[in-house]
C-alpha positions as CSV (number, residue, x, y, z in Angstrom):
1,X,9.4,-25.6,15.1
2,X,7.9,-29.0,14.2
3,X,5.7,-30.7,17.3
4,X,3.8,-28.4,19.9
5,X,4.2,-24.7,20.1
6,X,2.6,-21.9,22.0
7,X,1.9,-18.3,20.7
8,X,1.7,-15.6,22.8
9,X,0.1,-12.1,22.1
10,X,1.3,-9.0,24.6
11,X,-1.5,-6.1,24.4
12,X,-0.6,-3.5,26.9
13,X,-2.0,0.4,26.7
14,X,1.3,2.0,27.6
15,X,3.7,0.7,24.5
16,X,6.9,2.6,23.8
17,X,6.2,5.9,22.3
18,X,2.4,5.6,23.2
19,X,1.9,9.2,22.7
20,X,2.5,9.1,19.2
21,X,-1.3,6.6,18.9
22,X,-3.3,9.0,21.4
23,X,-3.5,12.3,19.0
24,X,-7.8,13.3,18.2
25,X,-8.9,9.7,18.3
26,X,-10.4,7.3,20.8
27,X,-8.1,4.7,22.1
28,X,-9.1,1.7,22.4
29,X,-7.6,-1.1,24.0
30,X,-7.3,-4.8,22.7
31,X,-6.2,-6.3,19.5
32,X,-8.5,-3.8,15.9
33,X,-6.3,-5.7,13.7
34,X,-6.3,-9.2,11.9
35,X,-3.1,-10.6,12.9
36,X,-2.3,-13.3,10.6
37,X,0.6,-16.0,10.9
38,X,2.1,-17.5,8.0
39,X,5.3,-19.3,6.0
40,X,6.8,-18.8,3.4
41,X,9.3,-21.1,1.1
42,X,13.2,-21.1,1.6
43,X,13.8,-18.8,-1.3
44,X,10.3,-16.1,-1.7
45,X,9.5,-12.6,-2.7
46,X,9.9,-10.4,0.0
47,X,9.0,-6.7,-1.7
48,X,7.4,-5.7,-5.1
49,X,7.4,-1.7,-6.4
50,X,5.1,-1.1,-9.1
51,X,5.8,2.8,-10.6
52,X,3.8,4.3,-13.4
53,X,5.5,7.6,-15.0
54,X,5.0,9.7,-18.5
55,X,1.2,8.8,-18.4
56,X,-0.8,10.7,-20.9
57,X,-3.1,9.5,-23.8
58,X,-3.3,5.5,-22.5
59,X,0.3,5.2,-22.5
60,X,2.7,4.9,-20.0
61,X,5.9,3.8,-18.4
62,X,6.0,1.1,-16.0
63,X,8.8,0.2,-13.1
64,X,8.1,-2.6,-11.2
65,X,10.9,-3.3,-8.5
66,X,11.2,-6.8,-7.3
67,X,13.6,-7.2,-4.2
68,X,14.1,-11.6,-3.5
69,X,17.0,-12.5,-1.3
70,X,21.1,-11.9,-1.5
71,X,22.8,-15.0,-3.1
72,X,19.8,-17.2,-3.3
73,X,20.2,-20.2,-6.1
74,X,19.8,-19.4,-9.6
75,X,16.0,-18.8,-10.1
76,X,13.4,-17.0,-12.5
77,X,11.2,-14.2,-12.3
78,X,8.3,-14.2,-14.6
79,X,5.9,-11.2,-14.3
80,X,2.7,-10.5,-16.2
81,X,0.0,-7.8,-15.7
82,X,-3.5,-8.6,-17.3
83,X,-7.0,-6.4,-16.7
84,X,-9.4,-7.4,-14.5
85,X,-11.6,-9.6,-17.1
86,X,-8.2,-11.7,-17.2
87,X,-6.8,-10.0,-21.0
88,X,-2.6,-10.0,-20.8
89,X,-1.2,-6.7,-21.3
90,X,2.5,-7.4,-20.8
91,X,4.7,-10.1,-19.5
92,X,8.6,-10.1,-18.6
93,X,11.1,-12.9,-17.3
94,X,14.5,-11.7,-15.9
95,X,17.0,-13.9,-13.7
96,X,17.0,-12.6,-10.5
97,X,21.0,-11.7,-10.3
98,X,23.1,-11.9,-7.1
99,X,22.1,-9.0,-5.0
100,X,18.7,-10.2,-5.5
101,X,17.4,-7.4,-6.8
102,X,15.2,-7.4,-10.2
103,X,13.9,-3.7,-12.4
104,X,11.9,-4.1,-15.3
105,X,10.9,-0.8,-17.3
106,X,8.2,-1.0,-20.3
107,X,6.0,1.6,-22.7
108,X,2.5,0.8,-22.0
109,X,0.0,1.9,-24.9
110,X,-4.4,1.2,-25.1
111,X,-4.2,0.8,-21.3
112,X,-6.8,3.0,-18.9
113,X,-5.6,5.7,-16.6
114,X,-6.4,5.5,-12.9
115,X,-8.0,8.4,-11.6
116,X,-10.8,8.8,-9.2
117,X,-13.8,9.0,-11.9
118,X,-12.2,6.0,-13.7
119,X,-10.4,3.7,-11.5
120,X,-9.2,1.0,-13.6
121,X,-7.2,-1.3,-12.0
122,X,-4.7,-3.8,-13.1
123,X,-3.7,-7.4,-11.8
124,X,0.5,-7.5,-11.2
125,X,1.4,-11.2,-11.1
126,X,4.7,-12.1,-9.8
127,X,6.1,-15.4,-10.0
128,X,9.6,-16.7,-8.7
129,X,10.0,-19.8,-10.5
130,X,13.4,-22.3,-10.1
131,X,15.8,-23.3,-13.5
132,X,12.8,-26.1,-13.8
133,X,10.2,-23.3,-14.2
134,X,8.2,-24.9,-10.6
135,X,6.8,-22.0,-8.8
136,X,8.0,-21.1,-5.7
137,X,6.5,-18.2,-4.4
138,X,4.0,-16.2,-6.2
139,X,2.3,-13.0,-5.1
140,X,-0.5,-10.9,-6.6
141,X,-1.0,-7.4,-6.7
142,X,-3.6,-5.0,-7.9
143,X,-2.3,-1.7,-9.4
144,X,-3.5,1.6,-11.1
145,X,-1.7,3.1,-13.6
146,X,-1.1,6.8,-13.1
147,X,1.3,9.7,-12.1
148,X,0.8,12.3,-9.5
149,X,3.3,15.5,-9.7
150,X,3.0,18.9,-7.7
151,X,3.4,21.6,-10.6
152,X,3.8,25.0,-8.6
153,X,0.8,25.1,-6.6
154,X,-1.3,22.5,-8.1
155,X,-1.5,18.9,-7.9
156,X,-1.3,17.2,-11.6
157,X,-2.6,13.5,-11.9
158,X,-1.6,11.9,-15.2
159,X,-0.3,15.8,-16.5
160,X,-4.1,18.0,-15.6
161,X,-4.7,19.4,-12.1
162,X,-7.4,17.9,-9.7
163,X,-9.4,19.8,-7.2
164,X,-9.6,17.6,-4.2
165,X,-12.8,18.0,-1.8
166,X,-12.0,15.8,1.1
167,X,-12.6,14.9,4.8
168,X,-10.6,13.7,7.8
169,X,-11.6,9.8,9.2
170,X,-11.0,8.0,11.6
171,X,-11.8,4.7,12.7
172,X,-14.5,4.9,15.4
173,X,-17.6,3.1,15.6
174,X,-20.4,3.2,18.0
175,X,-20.4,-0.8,17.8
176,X,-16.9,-2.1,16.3
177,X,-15.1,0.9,17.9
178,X,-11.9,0.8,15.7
179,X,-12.4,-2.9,14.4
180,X,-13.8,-1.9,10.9
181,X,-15.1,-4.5,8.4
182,X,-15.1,-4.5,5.1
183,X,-18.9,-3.6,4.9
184,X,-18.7,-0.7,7.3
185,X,-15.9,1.3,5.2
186,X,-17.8,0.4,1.5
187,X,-20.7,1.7,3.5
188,X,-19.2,4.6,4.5
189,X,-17.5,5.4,0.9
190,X,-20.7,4.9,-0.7
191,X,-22.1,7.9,1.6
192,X,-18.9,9.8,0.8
193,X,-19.6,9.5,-2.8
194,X,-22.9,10.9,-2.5
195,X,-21.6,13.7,-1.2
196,X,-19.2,14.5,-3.6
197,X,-16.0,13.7,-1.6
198,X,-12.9,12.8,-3.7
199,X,-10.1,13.1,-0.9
200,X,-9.6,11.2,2.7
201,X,-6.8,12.2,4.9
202,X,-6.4,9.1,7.4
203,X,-6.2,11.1,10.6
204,X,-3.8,10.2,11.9
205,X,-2.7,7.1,11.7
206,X,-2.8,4.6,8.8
207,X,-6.0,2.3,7.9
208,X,-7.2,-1.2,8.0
209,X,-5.5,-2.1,4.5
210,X,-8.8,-3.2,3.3
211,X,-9.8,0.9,3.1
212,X,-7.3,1.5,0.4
213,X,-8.2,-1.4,-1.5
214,X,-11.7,-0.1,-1.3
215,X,-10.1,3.7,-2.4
216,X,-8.4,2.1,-5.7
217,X,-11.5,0.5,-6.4
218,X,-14.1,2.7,-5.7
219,X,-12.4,5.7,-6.7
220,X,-11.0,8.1,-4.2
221,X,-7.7,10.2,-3.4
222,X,-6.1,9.2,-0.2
223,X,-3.6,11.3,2.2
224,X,-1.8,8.7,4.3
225,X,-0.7,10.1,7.5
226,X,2.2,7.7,9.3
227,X,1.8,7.3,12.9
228,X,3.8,10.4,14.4
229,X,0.8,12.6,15.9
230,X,1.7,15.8,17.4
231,X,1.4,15.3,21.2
232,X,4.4,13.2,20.7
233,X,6.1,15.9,19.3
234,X,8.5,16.4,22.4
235,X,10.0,12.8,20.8
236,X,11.0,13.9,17.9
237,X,14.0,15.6,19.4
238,X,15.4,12.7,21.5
239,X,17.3,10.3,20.0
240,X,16.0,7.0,21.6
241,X,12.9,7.1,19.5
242,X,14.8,7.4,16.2
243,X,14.1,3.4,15.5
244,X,10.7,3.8,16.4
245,X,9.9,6.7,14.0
246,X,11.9,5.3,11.0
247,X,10.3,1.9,11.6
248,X,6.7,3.4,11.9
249,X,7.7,5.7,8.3
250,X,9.4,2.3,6.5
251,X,6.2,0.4,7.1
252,X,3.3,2.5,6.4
253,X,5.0,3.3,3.1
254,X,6.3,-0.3,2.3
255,X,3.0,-1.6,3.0
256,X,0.8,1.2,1.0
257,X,3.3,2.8,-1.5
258,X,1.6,0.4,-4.7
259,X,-2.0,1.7,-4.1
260,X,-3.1,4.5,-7.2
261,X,-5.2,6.0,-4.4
262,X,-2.3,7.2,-2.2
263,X,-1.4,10.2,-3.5
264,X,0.2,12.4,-0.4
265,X,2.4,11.2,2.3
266,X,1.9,12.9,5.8
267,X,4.0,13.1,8.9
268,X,1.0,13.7,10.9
């Protein structure tokens, strides 16, 4: 509201379903995550779904899924994906339709496979624009461009099998305790790398989201465990938690699902 306002924070240690946060970790109390409070413009973007299928031989198909709001006025998407020096691969413009909803589907060819020994990454740009073409709400993402399937007993990325060698983390630190920074996780993939390690399984609960942008960048294959440990498993069974478990699956896949790095989904 417009003149004086007060925001209030509530940290307690005993939240609803707090067993599900206390499973082969150290809990901490306090606030280990940037809380960030912004606005956004009457008619805005509110989720983008970037898919990369048939890849093989620096080609591939693209889906990118762009969900604005129900029965907003007439307005235009543009999208474009370029390569990190700023080259345009591919650009689109669709009018976004009354259930708000906007899929685009392209053949990609000369483009660069993500996998962990070469992760190329690409820059999704995502502009909803008004029947004047002024922008009003634009959001940026970085992709990779690959396909992860599970062919009997192997896992295929971009049609050959991978061998994943791989550790559990978790956020604890003698000093930061489980308020990473940036420098701390490149610092600890760095010492990963050295030893060979492809594959991270968050145990067992999802990461500061700066860790996966460091995994699409740097080059490793991520396990993303949502926050549903085991000594809450007496839960599972009792139907008052049912919002809290679909909300805690919705977001950590909402919020992840367009990193390449992220190649398995765990329950914990």
């Amino acid at each position: 509201q417009t003149g004086t306002n007060t925001l209030c924070v509530k940290v307690t240690t005993r939240s609803f379903a707090w067993k599900f946060d206390t499973m082969d970790n150290w809990t901490y109390c306090g606030i280990n995550r940037d809380v960030t409070l912004f606005t956004l413009p009457n008619q805005y973007i509110e989720d983008i779904t970037f898919v990369s299928e048939n890849c093989v031989n620096n080609e591939a198909d693209i889906r990118i899924r762009v969900q604005t709001q129900e029965n907003m006025n007439k307005a235009l998407l543009r999208l474009s994906i370029q390569d990190e020096n700023g080259r345009n691969i591919s650009d689109f413009e669709q009018t976004i339709p009354g259930n708000g909803i906007c899929e685009i589907k392209k053949h990609l060819t000369n483009i660069h496979l993500w996998t962990a020994e070469t992760p190329v990454l690409y820059i999704l740009e995502a502009y909803l624009c008004n029947t004047k073409g002024d922008i009003l709400h634009h959001i940026s993402h970085r992709v990779g461009i690959r396909e992860i399937k599970a062919v009997g007993r192997e896992i295929t990325l971009n049609g050959k099998p991978i061998l994943l060698r791989g550790v559990c983390a978790s956020e604890v630190h003698p000093y930061l305790g489980s308020a990473y920074t940036r420098e701390e996780w490149q610092k600890q993939l760095l010492q990963m790398k050295k030893a060979h390690i492809n594959f991270i399984r968050t145990a067992h609960y999802p990461m500061h989201p700066i860790f996966y942008d460091l995994c699409d960048e740097m080059g490793f294959y991520v396990c993303d465990e949502i926050p549903l440990a085991s000594r809450g498993g007496e839960y599972l069974t009792d139907n008052k938690y049912n919002t809290e478990i679909e909300e805690r699956t919705i977001t950590t896949i909402s919020r992840d699902k367009n990193h390449p790095s992220v190649i398995i989904w765990s329950l914990g």
